[in-house]
C-alpha positions as CSV (number, residue, x, y, z in Angstrom):
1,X,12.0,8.3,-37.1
2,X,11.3,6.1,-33.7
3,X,13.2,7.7,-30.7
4,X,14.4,5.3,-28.3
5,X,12.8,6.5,-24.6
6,X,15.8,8.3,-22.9
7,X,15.1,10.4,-19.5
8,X,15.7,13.6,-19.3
9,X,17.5,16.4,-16.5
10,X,15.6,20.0,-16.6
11,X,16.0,22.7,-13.9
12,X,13.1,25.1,-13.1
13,X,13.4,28.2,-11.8
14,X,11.1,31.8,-10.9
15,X,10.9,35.0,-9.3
16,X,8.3,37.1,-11.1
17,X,4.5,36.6,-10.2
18,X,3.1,34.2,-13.8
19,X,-0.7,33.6,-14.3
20,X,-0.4,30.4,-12.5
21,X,0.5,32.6,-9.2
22,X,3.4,33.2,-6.3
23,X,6.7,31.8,-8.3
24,X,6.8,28.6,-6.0
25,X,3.0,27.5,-6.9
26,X,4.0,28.6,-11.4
27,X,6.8,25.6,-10.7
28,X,4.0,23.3,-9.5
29,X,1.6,23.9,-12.2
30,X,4.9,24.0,-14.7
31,X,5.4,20.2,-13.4
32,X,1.4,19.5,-14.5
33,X,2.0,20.2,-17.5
34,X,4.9,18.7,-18.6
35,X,3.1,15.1,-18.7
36,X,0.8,16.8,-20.6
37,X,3.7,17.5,-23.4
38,X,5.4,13.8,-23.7
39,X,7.8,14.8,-20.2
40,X,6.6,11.8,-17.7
41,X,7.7,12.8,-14.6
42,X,9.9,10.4,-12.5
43,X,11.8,12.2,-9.7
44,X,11.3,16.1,-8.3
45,X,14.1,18.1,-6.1
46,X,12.8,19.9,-3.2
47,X,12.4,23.2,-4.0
48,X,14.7,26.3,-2.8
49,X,15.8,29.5,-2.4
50,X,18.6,31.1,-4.7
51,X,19.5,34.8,-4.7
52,X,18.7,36.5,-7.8
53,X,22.0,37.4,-10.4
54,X,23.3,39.9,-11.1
55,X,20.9,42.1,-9.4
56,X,20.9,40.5,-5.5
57,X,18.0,43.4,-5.0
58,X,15.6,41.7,-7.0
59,X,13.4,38.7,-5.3
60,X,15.0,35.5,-4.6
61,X,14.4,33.0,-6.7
62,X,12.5,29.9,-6.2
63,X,14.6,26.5,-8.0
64,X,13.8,23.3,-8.2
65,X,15.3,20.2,-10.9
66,X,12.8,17.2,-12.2
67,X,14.1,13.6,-14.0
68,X,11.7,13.1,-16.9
69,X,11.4,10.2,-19.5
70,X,10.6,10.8,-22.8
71,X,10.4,9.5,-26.4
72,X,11.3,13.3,-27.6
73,X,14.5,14.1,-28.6
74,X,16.8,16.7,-27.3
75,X,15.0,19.7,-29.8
76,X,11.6,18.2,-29.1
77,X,11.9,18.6,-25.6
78,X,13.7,22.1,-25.5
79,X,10.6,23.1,-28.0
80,X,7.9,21.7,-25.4
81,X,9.8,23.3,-22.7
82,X,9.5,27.0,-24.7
83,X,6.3,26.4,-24.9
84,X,6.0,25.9,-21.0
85,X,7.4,28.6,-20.3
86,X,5.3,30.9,-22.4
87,X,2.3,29.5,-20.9
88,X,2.8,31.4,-17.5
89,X,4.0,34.7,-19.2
90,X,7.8,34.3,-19.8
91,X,9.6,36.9,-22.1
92,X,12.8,36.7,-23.4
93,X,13.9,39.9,-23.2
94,X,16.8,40.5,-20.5
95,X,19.7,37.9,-20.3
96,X,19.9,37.3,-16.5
97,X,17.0,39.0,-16.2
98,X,13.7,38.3,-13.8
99,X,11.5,35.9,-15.1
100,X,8.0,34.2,-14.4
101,X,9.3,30.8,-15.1
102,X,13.0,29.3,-16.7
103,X,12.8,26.2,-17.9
104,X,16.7,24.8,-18.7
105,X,17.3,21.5,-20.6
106,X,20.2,20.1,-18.3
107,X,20.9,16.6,-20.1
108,X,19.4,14.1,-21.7
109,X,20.6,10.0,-22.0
């Protein structure tokens, strides 16, 4: 099946050291990759500060959004976006929890 190129809103966030680095620099090389994985990148936030949730104790984190286009649909990407995030060390084991890098599929059209 031929997928039509649709752009695509995803939302990066970290607070946990990953093997990239300091959680600002794992959202940098997170960005690298992504052309690397079909996600051309077309527009980047600035990056900034959020408090982490539920535990306020915990470092901040550091959160930043990116417009991709892509000819992968909406599973594709979510897959390629797993994959990211296991690249720099993530573990799904605590909801809410710390992480080294959170990737979230926002929307795609």
């Amino acid at each position: 099946m031929t997928h039509l190129r649709s752009n695509a809103l995803i939302c990066l966030g970290a607070n946990q050291e990953s093997t990239a680095g300091q959680p600002a620099q794992t959202l940098v090389s997170a960005l690298l990759n992504m052309p690397r994985k079909g996600l051309r990148v077309r527009a980047i936030s600035r990056f900034y500060a959020t408090p982490s949730f539920p535990d306020n104790s915990a470092p901040e984190f550091v959160n930043a959004a990116v417009s991709v286009e892509t000819l992968l649909s909406p599973p594709e990407i979510l897959n390629v976006l797993h994959q990211i995030e296991q690249r720099f060390g993530r573990l799904r084991e605590q909801r809410w929890g710390q992480r080294t890098l959170d990737l979230d599929l926002i929307a795609v059209g």
